[in-house]
N, C-alpha and C positions, 0 to 999 in steps of 0.2 A: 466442626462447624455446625452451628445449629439449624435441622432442616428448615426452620422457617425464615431464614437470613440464606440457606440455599432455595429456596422455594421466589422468592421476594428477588434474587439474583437473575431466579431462568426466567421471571416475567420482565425484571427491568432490559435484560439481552435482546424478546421475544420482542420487546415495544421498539426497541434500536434497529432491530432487522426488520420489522415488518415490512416497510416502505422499499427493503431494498429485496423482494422475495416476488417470487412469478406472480403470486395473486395479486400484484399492485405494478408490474412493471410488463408491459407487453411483450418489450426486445432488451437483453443486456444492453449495459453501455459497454462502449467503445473497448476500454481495456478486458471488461470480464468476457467479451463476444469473441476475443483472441483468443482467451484462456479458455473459453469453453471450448471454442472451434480446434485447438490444439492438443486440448482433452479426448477430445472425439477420436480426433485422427490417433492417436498414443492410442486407443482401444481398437481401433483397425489396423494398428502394429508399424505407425510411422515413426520417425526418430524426430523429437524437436531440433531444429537449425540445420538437419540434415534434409529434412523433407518441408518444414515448415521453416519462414523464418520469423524469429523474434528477438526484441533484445533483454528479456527479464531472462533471470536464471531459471534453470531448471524444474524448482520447486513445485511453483505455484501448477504448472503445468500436468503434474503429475497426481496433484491433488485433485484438482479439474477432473483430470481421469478418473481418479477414484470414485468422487461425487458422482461422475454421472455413470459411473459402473455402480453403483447403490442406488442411484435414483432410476435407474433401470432408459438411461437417456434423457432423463427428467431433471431442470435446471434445480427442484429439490433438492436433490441428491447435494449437491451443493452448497445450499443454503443449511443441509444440515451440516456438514460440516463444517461452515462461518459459526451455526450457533455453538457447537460443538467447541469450537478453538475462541470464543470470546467467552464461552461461559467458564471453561477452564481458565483463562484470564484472569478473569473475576474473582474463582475460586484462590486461585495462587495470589493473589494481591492482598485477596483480604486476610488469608490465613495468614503471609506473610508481614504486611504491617500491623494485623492485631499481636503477633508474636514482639515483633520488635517495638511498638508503639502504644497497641493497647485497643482494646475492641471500640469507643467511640473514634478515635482517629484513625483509623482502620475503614469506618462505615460511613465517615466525612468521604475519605479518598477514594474509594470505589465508586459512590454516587458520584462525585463528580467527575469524574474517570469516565464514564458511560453515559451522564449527561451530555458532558465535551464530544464525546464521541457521535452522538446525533447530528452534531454540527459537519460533522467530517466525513461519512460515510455516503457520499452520494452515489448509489448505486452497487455496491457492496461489491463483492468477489477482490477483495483487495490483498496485495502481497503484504500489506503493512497490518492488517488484519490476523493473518496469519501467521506472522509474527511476532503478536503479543505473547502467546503463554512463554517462548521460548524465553521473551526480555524479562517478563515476570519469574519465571523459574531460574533464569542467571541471577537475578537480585536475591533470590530466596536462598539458593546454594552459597551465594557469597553471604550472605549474613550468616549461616552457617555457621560456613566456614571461618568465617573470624571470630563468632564466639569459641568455638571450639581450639580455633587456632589451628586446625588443620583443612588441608584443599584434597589431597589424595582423589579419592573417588569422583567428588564433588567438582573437583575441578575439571578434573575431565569431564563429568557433563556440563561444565561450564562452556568447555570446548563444544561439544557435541550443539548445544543451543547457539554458540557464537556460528556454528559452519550452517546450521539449519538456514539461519537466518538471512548469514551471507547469500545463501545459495536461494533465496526467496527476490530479496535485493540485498546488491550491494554495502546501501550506505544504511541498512537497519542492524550494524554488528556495533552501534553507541556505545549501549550497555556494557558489552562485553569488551570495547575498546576502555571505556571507563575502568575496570575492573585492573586491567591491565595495568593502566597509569596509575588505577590505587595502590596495586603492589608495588611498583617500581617509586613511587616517593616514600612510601609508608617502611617497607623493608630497606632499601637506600639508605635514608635517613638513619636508621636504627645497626646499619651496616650488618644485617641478617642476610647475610650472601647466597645463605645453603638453602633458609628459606624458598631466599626468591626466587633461587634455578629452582626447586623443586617445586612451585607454584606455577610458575610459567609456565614448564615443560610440562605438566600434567594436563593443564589447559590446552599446548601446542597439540599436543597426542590427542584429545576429544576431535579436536579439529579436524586437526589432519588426518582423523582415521576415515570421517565421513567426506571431506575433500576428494581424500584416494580413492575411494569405493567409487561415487559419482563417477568422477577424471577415469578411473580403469572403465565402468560401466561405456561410456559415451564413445571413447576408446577401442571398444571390442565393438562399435557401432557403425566404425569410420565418423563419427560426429566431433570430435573433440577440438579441429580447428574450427569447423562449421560454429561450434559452441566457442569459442575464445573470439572467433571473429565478429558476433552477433553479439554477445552481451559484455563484450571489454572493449572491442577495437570501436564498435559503434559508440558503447557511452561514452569513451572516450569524446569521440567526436561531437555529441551531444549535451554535455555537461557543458563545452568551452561556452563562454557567456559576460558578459561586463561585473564589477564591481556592482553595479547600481543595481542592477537585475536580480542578485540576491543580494541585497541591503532589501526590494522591495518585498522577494520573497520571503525574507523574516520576517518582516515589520506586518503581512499579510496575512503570515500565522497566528502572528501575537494579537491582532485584534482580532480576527475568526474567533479567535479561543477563548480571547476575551470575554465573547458572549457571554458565557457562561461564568466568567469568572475566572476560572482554571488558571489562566496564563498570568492574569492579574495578583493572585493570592501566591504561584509560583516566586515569581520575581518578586517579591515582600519575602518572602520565606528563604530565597536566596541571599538576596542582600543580608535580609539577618543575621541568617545563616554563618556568612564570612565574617560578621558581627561576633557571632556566640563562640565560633572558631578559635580568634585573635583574641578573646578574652576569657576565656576557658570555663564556660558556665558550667555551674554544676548541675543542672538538670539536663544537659544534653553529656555529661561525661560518657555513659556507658550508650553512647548513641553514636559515639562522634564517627566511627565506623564506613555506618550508615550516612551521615550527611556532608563526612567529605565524600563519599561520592558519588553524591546527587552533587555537588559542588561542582565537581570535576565533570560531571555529565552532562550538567545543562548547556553550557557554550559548545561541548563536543556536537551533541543532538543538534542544535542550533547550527554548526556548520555545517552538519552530514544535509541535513535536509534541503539548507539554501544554497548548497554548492553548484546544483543543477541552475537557478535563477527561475525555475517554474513554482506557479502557486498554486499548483491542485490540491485542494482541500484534502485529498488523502493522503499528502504527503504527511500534513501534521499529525497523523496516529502515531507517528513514530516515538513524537513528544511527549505520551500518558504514562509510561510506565517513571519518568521523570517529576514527570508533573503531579502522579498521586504520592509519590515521595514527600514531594516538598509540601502538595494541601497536607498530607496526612501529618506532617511535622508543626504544621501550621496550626491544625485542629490539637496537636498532642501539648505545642507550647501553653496554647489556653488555657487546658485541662490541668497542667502542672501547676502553672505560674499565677494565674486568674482564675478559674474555678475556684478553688479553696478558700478565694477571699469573699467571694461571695455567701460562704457560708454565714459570714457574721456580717456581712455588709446590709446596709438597710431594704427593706421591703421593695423599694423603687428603684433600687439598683440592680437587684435581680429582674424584678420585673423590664428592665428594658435592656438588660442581658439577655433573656427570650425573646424580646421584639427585634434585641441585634442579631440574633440565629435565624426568628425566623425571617427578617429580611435578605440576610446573606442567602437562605436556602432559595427564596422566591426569586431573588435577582440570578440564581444560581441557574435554575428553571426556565427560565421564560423565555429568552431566547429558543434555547434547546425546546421546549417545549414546540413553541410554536413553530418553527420549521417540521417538528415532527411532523405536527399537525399539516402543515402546507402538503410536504413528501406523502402523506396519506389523503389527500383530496388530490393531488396535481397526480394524476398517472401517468400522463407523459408529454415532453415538448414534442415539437415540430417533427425534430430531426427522427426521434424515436418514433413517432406516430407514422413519419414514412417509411423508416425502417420496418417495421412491421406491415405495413400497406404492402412493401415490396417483396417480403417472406413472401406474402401471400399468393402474391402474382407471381412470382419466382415458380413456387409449389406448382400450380393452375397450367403453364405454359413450359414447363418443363420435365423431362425423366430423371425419374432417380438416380441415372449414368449419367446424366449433362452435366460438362462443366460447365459455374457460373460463374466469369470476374467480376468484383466490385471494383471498380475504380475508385479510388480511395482509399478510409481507414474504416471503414462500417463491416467488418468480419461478422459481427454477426449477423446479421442478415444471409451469410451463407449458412452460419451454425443453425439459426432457426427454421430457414429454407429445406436443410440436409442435401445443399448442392456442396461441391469438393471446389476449389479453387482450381483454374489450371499449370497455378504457380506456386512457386512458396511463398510470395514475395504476398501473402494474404491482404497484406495494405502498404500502400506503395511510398512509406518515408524513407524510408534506404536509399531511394533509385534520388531524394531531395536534399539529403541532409550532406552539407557541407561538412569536405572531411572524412567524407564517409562513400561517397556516392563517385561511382567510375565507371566507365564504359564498358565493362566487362560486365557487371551487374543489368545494366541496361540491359547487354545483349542477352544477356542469362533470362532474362523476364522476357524479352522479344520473343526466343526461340520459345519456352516452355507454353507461349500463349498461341505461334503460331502451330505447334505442335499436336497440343493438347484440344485447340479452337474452340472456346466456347460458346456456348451457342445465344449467349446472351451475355453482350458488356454494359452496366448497369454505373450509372457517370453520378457519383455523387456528390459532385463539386458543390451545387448550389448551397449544402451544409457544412462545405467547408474551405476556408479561404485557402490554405496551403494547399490544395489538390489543382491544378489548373485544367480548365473545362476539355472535353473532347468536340466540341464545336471550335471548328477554329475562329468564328466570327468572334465567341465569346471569347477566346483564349484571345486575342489580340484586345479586347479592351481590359484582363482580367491582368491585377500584378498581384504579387508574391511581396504580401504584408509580414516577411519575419526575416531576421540578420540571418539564422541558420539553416536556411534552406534555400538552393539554387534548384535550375534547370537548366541541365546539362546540355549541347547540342546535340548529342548524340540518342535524345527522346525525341526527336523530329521521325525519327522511324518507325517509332514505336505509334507517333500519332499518324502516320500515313500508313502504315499496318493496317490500323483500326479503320482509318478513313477507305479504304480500298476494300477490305472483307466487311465493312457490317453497315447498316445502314438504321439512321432512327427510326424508330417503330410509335414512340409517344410517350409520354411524360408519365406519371406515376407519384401520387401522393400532395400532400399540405407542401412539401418543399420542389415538389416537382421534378424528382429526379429523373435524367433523360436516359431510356430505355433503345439500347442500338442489337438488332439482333444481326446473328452472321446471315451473310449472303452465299449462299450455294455455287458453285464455280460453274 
């Protein structure tokens, strides 16, 4: 790869991350404030799910660790490993469709790949983040792999990226489910039996070898139901959701991504795609490989993503290594089929063959562009601004040994603080989410608070509608705007717990969250 096309790579990453890195961000958001805080605690020798609870897999959590074991506690540490694992991204994408496609549709797909990616990255520390190089390096072993016509080694790291992934989240193993269903029509069809057990099973074996390591690790923990119960038994309960709820959350991605173009140029290159398939072009012959399955990929990715019915913008990262597929086939058709006739074609047909590029590139831009832009003036809303206002006071009025509860889902504000929760239950949806939520948990959070007693309960409802207030003046005007989340009878104790030991002390910050400290017996 040439250093100046890798040099031109580490600035366009460095412009994606900037906005989401401490020099622009006072407090993590929400998701990376668990993952740090769960970081932390893994370096002071806790177990995830055993001692903390959460419901993302293992992965991310250990990474966290490591960042802030490099950044010496410093959310750096971190940040370098985002750039770390999207510059390796980058690298594996372009290597891999200049191989198969050719180095301008190669350089089409990565810019847009990472322009899209602007759009989607609000506040960084993402499991879908760090899970690209793995989906990029499944795509690169299986292209391989089929030129060469053998999986052996290759598959098995096929496997090894498909469990990485798994174990990061769930619904980010597309790719490698793709791969899957390309073997079983492609060898099926062709009735290559020997093949296809030996395709499989090399793939099953990558898997399963990192499965088992994890599963024994967690295991010799006592974590292993802690961990089945947290990240399977809850998504379970978490996922269940309407029809209509993901119908909105596709339809939310595909114009997100729209922005930029990305998802638009995709589904053109799809459709075609099924086009050039059924009719058997001859410039995609030695390709076809490759674009059944991006074929087979894009509605799997499409389901994985909208199965939950949520539309956080970090879900659609999952959709790039997809979607530079299809631009980059997009950009490769032109080059094959349209380029060449421009060679002879008149003066003004070339010439606005360049106006058609560079409009596509500018409309490609500007969106992504200008949010970047926003993301580096806006340093932080409301809710961050008090979070951080709260660190600060947290810091000011408390010891190093105090525990702090948050009431609510704001972890970081303990991570930033370096107050310890006095539960594991770090933000309180478990004790809400229908399905999931039972009075044994309740009482598991009762005890561990009346236990542990912190000496500051920290009520951060005012920023967030599903958390319901600890004033109960407020809590009787205050309803629960969401189908998947109740309040149990069996929290009435937990709120006359609080009401009995702690008393308000004063409000704190732009969202004014209410500050209640314990009362001495």
């Amino acid at each position: 790869m040439n250093k100046w096309l890798l040099i031109v790579l580490a600035v366009l990453v460095a412009c994606v991350l900037l906005p989401n890195t401490p020099l622009h961000r006072e407090i993590p958001t929400r998701d990376s404030g668990v993952f740090l805080y769960i970081g932390q605690q893994i370096l002071d020798g806790k177990i995830p799910y055993r001692d903390v609870w959460d419901h993302k897999p293992p992965v991310i959590h250990y990474i966290n660790a490591l960042g802030l074991f490099i950044g010496n506690g410093s959310v750096w540490g971190v940040s370098f490993l985002e750039f770390g694992a999207l510059y390796l991204a980058g690298v594996l994408s372009y290597i891999f469709t200049k191989r198969a496609l050719g180095v301008a549709p190669a350089i089409f797909g990565v810019i847009a790949c990472f322009v899209t990616l602007t759009l989607l990255l609000g506040g960084g520390n993402f499991t879908e983040e760090f899970a690209l190089p793995c989906q990029f390096a499944a795509l690169y072993l299986f292209w391989q792999s089929e030129q060469r016509g053998d999986y052996s080694w290759r598959g098995f790291l096929i496997g090894v990226t498909a469990a990485i992934s798994f174990l990061l989240k769930q619904n980010l193993i597309g790719v490698h489910l793709s791969i899957v269903t390309f073997l079983l029509l492609t060898r099926a069809s062709q009735r290559r039996w020997h093949d296809l057990f030996f395709h499989l099973t090399t793939i099953f074996l990558g898997a399963a070898s990192i499965i088992l390591i994890v599963g024994l690790y967690f295991a010799c923990q006592g974590a292993l139901n802690n961990l089945w119960n947290n990240v399977f038994e809850y998504n379970f309960a978490y996922f269940i959701t309407t029809i209509g709820n993901r119908t909105t959350a596709l339809v939310a991605g595909l114009v997100l991504t729209s922005l930029s173009g990305m998802s638009i140029l995709a589904l053109v290159t799809w459709f075609t795609g099924v086009i050039y398939m059924l009719r058997d072009k001859s410039e995609i012959k030695d390709k076809k490989a490759l674009l059944l399955l991006s074929l087979v990929n894009l509605p799997i990715e499409f389901f994985l993503v909208a199965v939950s019915g949520k539309a956080y913008s970090h879900y659609y990262i999952a959709w790039l290594p997809v979607f530079t597929i299809l631009t980059s086939f997009f950009a490769y058709v032109f080059t094959v089929r349209f380029y060449p006739r421009l060679r002879t074609a008149s003066k003004m047909a070339r010439v606005m063959s360049v106006y058609l590029w560079v409009f596509v590139f500018m409309g490609m831009i500007y969106w992504p562009g200008t949010t970047l832009i926003k993301q580096m003036v806006t340093l932080s809303n409301a809710r961050q601004a008090t979070g951080h206002q709260m660190a600060e006071y947290i810091k000011r009025s408390t010891n190093a040994s105090d525990y702090v509860l948050i009431w609510g889902a704001e972890t970081s504000v303990n991570f930033v603080a370096c107050r310890q929760s006095p539960t594991r239950f770090v933000y309180q949806y478990p004790l809400y989410t229908r399905g999931y939520q039972s009075v044994a948990l309740i009482k598991e959070f009762l005890d561990s608070i009346a236990t542990n007693k912190p000496v500051l309960v920290v009520d951060t409802s005012p920023s967030n509608e599903l958390i319901p207030p600890l004033d109960p003046i407020a809590r009787e005007k205050w309803s629960l705007a969401s189908e998947n989340y109740g309040i149990l009878p069996a929290m009435d104790s937990v709120f006359d717990y609080i009401a009995s030991n702690y008393r308000l002390k004063e409000k704190v910050g732009q969202e004014q969250w209410p500050v209640y400290v314990y009362v001495e017996e």
